[in-house]
mmCIF file of the C-alpha atoms, coordinates in Angstrom:
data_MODEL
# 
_entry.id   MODEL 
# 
loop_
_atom_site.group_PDB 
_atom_site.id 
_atom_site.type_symbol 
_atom_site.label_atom_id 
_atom_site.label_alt_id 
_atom_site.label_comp_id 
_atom_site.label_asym_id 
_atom_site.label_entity_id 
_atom_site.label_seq_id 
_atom_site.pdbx_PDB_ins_code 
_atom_site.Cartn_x 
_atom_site.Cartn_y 
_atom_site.Cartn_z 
_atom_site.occupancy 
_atom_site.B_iso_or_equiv 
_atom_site.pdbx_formal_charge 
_atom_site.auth_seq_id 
_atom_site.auth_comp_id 
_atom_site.auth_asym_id 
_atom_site.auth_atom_id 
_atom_site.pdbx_PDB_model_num 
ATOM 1   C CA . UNK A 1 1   ? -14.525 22.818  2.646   1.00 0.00 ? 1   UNK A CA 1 
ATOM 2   C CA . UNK A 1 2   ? -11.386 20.964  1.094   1.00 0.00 ? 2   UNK A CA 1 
ATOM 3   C CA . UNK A 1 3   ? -10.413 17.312  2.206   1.00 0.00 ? 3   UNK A CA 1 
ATOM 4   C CA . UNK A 1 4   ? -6.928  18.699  2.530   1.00 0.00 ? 4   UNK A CA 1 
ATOM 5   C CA . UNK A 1 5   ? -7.968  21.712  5.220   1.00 0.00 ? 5   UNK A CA 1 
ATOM 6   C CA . UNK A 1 6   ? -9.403  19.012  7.290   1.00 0.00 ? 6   UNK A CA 1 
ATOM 7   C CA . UNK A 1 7   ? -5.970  17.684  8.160   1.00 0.00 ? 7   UNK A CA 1 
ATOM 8   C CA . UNK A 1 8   ? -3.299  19.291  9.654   1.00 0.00 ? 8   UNK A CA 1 
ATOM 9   C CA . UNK A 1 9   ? 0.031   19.233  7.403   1.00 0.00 ? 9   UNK A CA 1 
ATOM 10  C CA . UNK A 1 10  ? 3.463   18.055  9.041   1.00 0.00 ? 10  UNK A CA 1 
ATOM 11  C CA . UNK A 1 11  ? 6.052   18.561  7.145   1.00 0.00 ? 11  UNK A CA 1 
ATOM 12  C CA . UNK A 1 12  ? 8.514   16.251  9.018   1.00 0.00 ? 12  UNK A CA 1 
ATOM 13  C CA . UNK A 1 13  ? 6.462   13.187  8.186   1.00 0.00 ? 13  UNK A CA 1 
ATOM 14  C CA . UNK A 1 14  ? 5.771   13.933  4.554   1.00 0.00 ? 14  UNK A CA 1 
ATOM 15  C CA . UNK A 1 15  ? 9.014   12.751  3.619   1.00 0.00 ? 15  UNK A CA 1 
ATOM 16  C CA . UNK A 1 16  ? 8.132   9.099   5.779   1.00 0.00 ? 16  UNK A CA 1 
ATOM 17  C CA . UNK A 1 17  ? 5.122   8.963   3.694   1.00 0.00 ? 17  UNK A CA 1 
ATOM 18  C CA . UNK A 1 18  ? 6.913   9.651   0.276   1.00 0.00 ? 18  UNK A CA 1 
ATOM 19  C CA . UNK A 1 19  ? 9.738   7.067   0.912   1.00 0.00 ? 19  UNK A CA 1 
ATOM 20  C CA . UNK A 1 20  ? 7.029   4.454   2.331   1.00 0.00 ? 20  UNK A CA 1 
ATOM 21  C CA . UNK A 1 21  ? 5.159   4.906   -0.971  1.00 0.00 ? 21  UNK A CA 1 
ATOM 22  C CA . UNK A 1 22  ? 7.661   4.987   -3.143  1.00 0.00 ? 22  UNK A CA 1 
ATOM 23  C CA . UNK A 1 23  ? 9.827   2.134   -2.245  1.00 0.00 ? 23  UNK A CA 1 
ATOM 24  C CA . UNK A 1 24  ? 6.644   0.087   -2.171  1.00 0.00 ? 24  UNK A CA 1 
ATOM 25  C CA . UNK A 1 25  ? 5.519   0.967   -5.648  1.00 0.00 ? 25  UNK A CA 1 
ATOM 26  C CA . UNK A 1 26  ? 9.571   0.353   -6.438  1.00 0.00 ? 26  UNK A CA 1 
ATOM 27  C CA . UNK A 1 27  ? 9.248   -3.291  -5.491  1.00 0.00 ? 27  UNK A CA 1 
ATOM 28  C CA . UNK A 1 28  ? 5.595   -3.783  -7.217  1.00 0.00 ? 28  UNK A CA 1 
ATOM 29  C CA . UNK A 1 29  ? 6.851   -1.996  -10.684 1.00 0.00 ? 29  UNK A CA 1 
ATOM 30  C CA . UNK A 1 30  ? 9.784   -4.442  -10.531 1.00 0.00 ? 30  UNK A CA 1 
ATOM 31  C CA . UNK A 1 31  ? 7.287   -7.389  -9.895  1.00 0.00 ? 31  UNK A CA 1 
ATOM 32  C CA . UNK A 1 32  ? 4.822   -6.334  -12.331 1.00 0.00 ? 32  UNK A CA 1 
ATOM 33  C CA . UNK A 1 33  ? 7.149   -6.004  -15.348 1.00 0.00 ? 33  UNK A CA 1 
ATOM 34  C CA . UNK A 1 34  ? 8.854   -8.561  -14.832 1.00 0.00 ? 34  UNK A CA 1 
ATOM 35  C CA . UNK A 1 35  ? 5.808   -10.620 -15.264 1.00 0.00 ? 35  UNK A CA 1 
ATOM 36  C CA . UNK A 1 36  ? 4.987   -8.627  -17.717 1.00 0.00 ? 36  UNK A CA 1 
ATOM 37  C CA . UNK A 1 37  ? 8.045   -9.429  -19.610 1.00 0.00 ? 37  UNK A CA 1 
ATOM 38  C CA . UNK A 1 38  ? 7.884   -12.864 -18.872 1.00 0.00 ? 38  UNK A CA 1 
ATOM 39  C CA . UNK A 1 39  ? 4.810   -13.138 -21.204 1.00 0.00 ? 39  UNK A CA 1 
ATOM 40  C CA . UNK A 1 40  ? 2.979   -14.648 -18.626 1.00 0.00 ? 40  UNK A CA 1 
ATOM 41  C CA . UNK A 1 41  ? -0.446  -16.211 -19.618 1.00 0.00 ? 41  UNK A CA 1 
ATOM 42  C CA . UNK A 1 42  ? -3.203  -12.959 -18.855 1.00 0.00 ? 42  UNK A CA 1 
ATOM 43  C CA . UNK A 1 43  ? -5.937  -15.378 -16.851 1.00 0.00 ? 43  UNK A CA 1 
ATOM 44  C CA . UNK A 1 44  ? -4.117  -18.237 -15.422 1.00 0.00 ? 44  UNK A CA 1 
ATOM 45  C CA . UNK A 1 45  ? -4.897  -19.668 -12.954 1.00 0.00 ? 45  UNK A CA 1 
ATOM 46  C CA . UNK A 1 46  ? -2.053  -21.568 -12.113 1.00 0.00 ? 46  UNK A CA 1 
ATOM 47  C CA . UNK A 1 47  ? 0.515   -18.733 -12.853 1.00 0.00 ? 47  UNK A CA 1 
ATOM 48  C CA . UNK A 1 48  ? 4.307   -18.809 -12.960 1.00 0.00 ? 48  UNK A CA 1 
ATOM 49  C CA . UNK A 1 49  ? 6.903   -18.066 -10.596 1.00 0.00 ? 49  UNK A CA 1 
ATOM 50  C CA . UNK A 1 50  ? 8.188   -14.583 -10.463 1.00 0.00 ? 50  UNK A CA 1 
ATOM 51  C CA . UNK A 1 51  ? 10.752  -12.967 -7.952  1.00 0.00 ? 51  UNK A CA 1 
ATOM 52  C CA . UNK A 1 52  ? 9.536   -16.002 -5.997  1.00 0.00 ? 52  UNK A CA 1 
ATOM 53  C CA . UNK A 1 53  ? 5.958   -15.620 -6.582  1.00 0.00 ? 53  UNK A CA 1 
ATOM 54  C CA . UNK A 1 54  ? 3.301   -16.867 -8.718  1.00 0.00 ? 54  UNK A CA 1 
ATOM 55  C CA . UNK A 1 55  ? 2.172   -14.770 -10.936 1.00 0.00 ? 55  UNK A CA 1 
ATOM 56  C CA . UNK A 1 56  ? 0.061   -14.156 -14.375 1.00 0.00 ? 56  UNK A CA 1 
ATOM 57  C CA . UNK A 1 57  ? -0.589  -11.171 -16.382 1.00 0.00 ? 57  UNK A CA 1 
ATOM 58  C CA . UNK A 1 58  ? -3.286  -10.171 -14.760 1.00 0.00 ? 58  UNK A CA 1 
ATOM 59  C CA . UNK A 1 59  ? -1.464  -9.865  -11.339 1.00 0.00 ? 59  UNK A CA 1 
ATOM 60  C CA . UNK A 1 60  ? 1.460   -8.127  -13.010 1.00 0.00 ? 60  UNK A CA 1 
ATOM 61  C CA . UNK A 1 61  ? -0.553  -5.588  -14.752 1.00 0.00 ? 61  UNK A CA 1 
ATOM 62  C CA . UNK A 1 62  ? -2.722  -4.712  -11.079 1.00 0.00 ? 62  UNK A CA 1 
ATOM 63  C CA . UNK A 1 63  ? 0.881   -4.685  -9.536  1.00 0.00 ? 63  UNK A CA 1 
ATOM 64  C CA . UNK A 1 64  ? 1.669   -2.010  -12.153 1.00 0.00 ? 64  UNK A CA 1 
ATOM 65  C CA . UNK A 1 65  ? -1.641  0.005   -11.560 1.00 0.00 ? 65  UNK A CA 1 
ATOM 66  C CA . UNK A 1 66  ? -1.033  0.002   -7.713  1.00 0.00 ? 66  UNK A CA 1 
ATOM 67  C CA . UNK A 1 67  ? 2.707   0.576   -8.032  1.00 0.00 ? 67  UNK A CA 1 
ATOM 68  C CA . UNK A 1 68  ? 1.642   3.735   -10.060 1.00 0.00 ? 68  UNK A CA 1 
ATOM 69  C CA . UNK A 1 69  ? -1.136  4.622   -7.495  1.00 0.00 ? 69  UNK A CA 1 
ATOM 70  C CA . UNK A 1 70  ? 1.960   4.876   -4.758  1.00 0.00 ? 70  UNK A CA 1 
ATOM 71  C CA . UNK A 1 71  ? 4.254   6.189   -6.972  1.00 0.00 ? 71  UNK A CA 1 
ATOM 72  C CA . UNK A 1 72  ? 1.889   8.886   -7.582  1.00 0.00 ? 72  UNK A CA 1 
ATOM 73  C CA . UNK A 1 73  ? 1.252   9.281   -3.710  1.00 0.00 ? 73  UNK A CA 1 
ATOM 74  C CA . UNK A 1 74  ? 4.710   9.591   -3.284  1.00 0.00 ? 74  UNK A CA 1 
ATOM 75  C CA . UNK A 1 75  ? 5.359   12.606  -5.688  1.00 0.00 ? 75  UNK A CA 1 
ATOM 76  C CA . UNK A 1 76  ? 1.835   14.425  -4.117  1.00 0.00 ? 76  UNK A CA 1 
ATOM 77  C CA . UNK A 1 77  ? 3.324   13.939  -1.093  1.00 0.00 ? 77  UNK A CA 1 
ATOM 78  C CA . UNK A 1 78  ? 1.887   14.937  2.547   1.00 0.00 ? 78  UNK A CA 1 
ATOM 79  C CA . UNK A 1 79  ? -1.550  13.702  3.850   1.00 0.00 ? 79  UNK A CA 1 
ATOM 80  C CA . UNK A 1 80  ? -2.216  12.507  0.821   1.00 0.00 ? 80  UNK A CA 1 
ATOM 81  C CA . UNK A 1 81  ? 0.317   10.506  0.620   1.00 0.00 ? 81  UNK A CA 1 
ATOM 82  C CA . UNK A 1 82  ? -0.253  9.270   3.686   1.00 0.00 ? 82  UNK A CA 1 
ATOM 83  C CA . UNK A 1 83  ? -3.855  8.336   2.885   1.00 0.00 ? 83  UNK A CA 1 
ATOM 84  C CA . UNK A 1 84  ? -3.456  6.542   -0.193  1.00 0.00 ? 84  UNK A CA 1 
ATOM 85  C CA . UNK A 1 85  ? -0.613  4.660   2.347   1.00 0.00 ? 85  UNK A CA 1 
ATOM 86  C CA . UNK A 1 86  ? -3.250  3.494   4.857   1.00 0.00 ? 86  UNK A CA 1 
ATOM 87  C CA . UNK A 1 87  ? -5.588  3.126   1.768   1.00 0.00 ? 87  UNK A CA 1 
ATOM 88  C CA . UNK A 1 88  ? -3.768  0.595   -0.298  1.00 0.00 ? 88  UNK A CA 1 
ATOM 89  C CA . UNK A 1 89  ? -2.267  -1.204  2.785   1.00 0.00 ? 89  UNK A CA 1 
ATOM 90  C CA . UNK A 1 90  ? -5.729  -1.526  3.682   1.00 0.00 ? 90  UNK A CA 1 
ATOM 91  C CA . UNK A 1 91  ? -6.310  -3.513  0.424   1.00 0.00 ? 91  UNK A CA 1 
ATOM 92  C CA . UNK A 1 92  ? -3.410  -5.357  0.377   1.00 0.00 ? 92  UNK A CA 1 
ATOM 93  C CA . UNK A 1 93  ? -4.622  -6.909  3.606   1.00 0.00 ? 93  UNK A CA 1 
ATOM 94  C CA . UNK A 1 94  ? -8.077  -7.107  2.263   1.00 0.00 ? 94  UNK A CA 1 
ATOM 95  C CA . UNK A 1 95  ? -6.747  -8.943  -0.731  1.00 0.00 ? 95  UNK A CA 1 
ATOM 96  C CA . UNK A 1 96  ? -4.546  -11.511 1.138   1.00 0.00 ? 96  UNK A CA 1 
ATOM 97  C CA . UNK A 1 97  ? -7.867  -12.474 2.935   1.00 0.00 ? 97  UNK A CA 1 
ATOM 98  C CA . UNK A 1 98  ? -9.535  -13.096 0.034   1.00 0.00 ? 98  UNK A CA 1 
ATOM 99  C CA . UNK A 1 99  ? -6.973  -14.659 -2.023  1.00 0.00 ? 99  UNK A CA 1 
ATOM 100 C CA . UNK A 1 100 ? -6.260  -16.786 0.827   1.00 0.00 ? 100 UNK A CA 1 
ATOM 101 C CA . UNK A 1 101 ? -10.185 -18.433 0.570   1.00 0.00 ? 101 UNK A CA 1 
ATOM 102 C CA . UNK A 1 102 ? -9.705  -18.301 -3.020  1.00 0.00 ? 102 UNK A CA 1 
ATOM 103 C CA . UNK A 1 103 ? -6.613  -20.823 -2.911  1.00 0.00 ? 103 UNK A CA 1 
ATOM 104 C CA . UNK A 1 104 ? -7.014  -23.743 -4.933  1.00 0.00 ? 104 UNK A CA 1 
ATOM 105 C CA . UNK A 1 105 ? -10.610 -22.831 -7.046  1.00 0.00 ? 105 UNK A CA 1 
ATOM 106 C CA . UNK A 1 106 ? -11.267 -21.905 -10.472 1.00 0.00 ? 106 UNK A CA 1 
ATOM 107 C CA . UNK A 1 107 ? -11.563 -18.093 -8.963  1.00 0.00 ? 107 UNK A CA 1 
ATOM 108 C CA . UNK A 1 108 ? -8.030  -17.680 -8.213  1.00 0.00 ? 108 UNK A CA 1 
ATOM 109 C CA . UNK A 1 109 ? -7.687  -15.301 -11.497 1.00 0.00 ? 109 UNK A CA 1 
ATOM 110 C CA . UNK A 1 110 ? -4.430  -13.887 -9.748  1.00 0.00 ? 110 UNK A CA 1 
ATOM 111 C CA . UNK A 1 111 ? -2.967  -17.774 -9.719  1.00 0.00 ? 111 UNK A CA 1 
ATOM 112 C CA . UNK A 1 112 ? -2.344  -16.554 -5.697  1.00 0.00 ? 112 UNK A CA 1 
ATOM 113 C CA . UNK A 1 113 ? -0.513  -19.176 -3.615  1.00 0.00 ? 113 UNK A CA 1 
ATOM 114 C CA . UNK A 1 114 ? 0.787   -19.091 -0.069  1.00 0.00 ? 114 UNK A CA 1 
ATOM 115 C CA . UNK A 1 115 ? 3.653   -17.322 -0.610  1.00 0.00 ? 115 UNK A CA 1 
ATOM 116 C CA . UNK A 1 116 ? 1.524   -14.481 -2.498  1.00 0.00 ? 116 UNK A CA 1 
ATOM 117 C CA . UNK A 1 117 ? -0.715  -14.225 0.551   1.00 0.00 ? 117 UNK A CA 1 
ATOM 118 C CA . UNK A 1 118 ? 1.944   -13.822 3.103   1.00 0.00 ? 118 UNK A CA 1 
ATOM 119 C CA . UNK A 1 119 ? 3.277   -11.103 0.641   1.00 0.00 ? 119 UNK A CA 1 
ATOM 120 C CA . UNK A 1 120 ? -0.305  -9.247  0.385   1.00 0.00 ? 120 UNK A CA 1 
ATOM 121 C CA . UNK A 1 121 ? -0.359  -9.316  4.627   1.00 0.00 ? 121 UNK A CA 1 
ATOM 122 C CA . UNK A 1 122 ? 3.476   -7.770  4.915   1.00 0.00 ? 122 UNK A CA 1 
ATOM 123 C CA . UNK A 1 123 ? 3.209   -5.444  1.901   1.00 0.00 ? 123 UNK A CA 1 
ATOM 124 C CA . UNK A 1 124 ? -0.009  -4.171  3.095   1.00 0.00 ? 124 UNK A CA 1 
ATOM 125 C CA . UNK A 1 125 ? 0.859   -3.998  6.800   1.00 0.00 ? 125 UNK A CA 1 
ATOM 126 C CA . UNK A 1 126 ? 4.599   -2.488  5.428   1.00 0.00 ? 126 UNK A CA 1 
ATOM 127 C CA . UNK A 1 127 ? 2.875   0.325   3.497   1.00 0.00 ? 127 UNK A CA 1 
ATOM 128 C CA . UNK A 1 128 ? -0.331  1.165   6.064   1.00 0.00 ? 128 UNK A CA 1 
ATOM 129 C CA . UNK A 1 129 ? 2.419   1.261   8.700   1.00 0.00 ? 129 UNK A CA 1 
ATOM 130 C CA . UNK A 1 130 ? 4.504   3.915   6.635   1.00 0.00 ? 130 UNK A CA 1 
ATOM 131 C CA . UNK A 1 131 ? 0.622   5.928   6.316   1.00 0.00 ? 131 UNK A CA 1 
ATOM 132 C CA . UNK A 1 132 ? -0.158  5.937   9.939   1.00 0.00 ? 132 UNK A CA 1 
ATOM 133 C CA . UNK A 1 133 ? 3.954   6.918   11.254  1.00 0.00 ? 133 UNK A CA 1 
ATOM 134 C CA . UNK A 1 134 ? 3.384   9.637   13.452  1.00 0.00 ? 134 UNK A CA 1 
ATOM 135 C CA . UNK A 1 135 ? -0.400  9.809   12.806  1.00 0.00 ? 135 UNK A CA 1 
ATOM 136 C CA . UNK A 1 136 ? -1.941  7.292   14.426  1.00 0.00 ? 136 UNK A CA 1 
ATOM 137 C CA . UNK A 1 137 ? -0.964  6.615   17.581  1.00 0.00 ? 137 UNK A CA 1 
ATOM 138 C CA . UNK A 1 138 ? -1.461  6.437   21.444  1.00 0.00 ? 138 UNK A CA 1 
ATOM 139 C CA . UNK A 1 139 ? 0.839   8.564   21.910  1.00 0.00 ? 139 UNK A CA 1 
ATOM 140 C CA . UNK A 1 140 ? 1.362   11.309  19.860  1.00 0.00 ? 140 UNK A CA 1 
ATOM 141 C CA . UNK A 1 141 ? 3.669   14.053  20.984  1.00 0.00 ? 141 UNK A CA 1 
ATOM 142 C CA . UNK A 1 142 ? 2.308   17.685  22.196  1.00 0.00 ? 142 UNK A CA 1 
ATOM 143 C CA . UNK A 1 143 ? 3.679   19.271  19.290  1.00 0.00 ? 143 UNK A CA 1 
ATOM 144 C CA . UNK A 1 144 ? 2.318   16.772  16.369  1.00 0.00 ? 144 UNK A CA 1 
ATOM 145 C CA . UNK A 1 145 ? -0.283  18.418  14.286  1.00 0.00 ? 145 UNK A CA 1 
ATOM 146 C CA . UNK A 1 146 ? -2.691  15.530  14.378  1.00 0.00 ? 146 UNK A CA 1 
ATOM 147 C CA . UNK A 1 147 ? -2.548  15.375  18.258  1.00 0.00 ? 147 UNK A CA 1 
ATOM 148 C CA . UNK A 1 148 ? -3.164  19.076  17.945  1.00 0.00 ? 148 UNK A CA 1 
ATOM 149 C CA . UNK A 1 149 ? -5.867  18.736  15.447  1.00 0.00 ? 149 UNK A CA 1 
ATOM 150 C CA . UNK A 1 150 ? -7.679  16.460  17.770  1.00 0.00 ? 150 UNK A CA 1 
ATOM 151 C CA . UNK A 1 151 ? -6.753  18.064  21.297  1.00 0.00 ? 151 UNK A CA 1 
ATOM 152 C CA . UNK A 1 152 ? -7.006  21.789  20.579  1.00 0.00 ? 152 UNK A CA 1 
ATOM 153 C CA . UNK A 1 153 ? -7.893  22.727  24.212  1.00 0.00 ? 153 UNK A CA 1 
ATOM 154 C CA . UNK A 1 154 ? -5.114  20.752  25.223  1.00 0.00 ? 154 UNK A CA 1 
ATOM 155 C CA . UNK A 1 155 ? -2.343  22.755  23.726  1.00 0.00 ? 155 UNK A CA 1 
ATOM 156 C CA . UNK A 1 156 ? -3.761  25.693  24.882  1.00 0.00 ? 156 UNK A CA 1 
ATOM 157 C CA . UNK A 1 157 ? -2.293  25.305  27.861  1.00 0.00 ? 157 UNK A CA 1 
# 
């Protein structure tokens, strides 16, 4: 059985899952190269302020990688878009935790400060939001394919 036949397919949401990912990866492309083109030291730890973060080359090039990752998820579109949404929010958050414990030691390779954290928490919870739109929920309508994935005896009815 394929991963995608396990999920029901809305078409209505795809397009909130391609815009989520792909103005996210916008805004970490932008950040990544222009760290990139900064010249910014590849391992420091103190980094350099970029866009109003700090930053190194290290960070910039993982901003690229992700930005692609999203980017990427936002061409696929559809469930797996929204996946790789709830996916790389998931890490973002993830990340912010343990950049956040790594502030101000000799193992803060991504030269993370405050502001960087707070980023990592609203980026992630931005783009895990624009994953779970209209599939995670409470309540979901009748008519939403995941409600009806879950509930088939209910919209028998």
């Amino acid at each position: 059985m394929d991963f995608r036949d396990e999920l029901p397919v809305d078409h209505r949401l795809a397009r909130v899952y391609r815009v989520g990912a792909g103005l996210c990866g916008v805004v970490l492309l932008v950040f990544g190269c222009l760290g990139l083109a900064d010249g910014l030291a590849f391992f420091s730890t103190t980094g350099q302020d970029v866009a109003g973060l700090s930053s190194n080359g290290l960070l910039s090039l993982i901003s690229i990688v992700t930005a692609a990752v999203l980017i990427g998820g936002a061409v696929v579109g559809g469930n797996a878009a929204s996946t790789i949404n709830i996916v790389v929010g998931g890490l973002f958050v993830l990340s912010g935790f343990v950049n956040l414990a790594l502030l101000d030691s000799g193992a803060n390779v991504l030269a993370f400060r405050i502001p960087n954290v707070v980023f990592s928490f609203v980026m992630g919870l931005v783009v895990a939001t624009f994953g779970m739109y209209g599939r995670v929920s409470g309540r979901l309508p009748l008519d939403n394919p995941y409600y009806r994935h879950r509930h088939p005896a209910a919209t028998t009815r």
